[in-house]
N, C-alpha and C positions, 0 to 999 in steps of 0.2 A: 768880816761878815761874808765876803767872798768865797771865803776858804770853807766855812760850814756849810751856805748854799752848795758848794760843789762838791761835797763827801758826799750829800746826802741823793744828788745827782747821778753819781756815778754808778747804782746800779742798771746793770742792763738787761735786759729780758735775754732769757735764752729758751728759746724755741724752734720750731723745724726752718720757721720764715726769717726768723732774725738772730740765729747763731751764728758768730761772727766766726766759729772755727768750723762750721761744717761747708765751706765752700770748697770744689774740689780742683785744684789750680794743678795744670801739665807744667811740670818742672823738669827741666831739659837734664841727662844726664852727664853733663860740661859743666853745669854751675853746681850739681852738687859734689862733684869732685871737686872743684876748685873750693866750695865753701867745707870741704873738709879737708882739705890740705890748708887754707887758713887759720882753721879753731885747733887743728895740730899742734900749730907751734905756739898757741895761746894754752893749749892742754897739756902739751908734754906726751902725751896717747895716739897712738893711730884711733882714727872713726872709721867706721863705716857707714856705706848711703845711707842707709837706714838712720845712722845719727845725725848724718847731715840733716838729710829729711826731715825730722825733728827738729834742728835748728833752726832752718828754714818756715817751720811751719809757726816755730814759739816767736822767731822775731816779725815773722806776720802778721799773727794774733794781738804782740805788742800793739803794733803798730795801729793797727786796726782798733781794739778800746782806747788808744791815745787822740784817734779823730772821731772816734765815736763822742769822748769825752767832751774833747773839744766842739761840736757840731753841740751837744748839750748845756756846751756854756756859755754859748752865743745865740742859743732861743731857737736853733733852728732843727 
């Protein structure tokens, strides 16, 4: 019963006040060379910042509907 409450939960409003990917986060130019020398040797490809930046930004967003999620299945 859990499991259907929470599908049905899980959408999220996207709008100007509560879009979880439009927030604009200073990301240092050290971490995203490091996070593209990391997914390098997971890819096999050089990245560029630009792809890191993107990674960065997709495992952000993750992260972000995963407490979104959770903050919605604990009532609050």
């Amino acid at each position: 019963m859990k499991a259907k409450r929470r599908v049905t939960k899980r959408s999220v409003e996207r709008n100007a006040q509560t879009n979880l990917f439009s927030r604009q986060r200073a990301i240092d130019e050290a971490f995203l060379e490091r996070t593209a020398r990391l997914f390098e040797a997971r890819m096999e490809r050089p990245l560029s910042t630009e792809d890191a930046r993107q990674i960065v930004d997709n495992l952000g967003g993750f992260f972000r509907i995963l407490a979104e999620w959770d903050r919605i299945d604990r009532g609050e």
